[in-house]
Steps between C-alpha positions, in 0.01 A plus 500: 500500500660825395569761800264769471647872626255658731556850500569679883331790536577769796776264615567741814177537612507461883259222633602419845584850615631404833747224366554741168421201276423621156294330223855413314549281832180314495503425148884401516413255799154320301747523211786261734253291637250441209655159444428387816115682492438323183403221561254537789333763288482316145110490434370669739295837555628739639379808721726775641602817702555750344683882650572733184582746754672215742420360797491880717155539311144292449561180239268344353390143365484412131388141379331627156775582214242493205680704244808578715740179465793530215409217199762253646366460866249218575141585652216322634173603448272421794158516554295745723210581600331733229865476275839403485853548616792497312781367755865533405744146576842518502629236287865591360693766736426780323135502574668553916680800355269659332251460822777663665526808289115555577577585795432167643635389818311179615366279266263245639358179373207259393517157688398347198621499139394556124279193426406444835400802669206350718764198611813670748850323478573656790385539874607797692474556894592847550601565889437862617611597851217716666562745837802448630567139352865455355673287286540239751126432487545500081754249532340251773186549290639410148719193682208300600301613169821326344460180725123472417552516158798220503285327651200522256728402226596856389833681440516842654676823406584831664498824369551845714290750410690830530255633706417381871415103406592172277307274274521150540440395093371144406562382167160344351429302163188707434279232520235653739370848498529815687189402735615161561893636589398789717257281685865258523640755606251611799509149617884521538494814645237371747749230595788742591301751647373215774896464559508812621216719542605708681805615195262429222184613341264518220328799591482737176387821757844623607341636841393171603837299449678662758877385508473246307610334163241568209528203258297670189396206288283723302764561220399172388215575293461606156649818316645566897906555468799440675800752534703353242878333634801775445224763466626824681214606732411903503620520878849687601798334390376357246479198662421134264262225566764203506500136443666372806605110593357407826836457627600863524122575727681431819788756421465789779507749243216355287209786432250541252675786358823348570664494083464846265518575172869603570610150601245208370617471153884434641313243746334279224863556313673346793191296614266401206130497522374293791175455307681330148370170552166633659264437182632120498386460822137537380264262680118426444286588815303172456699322777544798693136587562420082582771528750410841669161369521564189709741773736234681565260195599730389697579809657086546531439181678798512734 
């Protein structure tokens, strides 16, 4: 496939004001890491953040690109109510650059893919800290989310959000739908919260979950996103939702914001991308659900 020269436009526009982190910067580091985007990205649609006048000032959302995409970028055309939209997808690295020089700074994600919208391939538990919760709680919360899930027959991965939380991601062969996945996913997330209840909730009202871990299983629905990994979130520092291997969740320094846009691209140099072999790790839910199911009569009747 021929490279394709996106053209940069008001390279020293200044996005992150506190940090001094200029458009040039942000494109430059989607330009490094595209590689490594790619392929969680290929066939998907896309939604994103946008801050033409960066991140000091209101953003806004954009899904619809009807008329607005150069003749080389993929799209998906999705059905709405009363219409459609036209969502961009970010198949070759250019598409990631040219995002980028629209003033995008987070790109987030469909669960599902082009020929299978209404059927995820992935699972996402996204763990928000509420009150005065920390990352500890995060942590002890996404470890026995891990453990249930071994134990159900499925391969966890972990993903830091750049913002106060982590996703634990579950790759899925898109044989059930969203309704079937998110009710899955409740089920789980029923199981870990009796673990702990007093760490963990499902609770959607932030004023009644007190202290404790949110585990939003709501993303798992259709046309809901995910914040794409290596997107840079529009928070100071420019700080990057980052694959992580479950390994590194006990080091002391471990945050949600922990890795930037100044050093993640050098990290999956040195490192690679924890979630390479994620997509071949792809299980059914079939199994899963017949085996949660007898858990939680057992659980009921002891």
């Amino acid at each position: 496939m021929p490279r394709i020269e996106v053209e940069i436009t008001h390279p020293d526009r200044v996005l992150f004001p506190a940090d001094g982190i200029t458009k040039g910067d942000l494109v430059g580091y989607y330009n490094e890491i595209a590689s490594r985007m790619l392929p969680h990205l290929k066939g998907r649609p896309l939604m994103v953040q946008r801050f033409p006048r960066g991140i000091g000032e209101q953003g806004f959302v954009q899904q619809d690109f009807d008329g607005a995409l150069p003749d080389w970028m993929s799209w998906i055309e999705v059905e709405k109510q009363g219409g459609t939209l036209m969502h961009p997808v970010a198949d070759r690295p250019e598409a990631i650059v040219w995002l980028a020089n629209q003033d995008c700074i987070t790109p987030h994600m469909w669960l599902s893919q082009r020929g299978r919208l209404a059927h995820p391939d992935r699972l996402i538990f996204d763990l928000d800290p509420s009150g005065s919760a920390d990352f500890t709680a995060v942590r002890a919360t996404a470890y026995t989310l891990a453990e249930v899930l071994d134990g159900l027959g499925l391969v966890a991965y972990l993903q830091v959000t750049g913002s106060r939380g982590a996703h634990v991601v579950v790759p899925l062969d898109a044989d059930a739908d969203f309704a079937t996945v998110r009710q899955f996913a409740r089920d789980v997330a029923d199981v870990v919260i009796a673990d702990d209840p007093g760490q963990r909730t499902l609770e959607a009202r932030k004023a009644r979950r007190g202290d404790r871990v949110y585990i939003d299983v709501m993303r798992n629905a259709y046309a809901q996103t995910a914040v794409a990994p290596y997107a840079v979130r529009a928070r100071p520092g420019a700080p990057v939702a980052t694959p992580i291997e479950w390994s590194e969740l006990d080091g002391a320094s471990m945050r949600a914001d922990l890795f930037t846009i100044r050093d993640v691209a050098k990290r999956v140099a040195d490192r690679g991308d924890p979630w390479t072999d994620l997509a071949r790790h792809a299980r059914s839910l079939s199994q899963p659900l017949d085996k949660l199911r007898r858990m939680s009569s057992t659980s009921r009747r002891s």
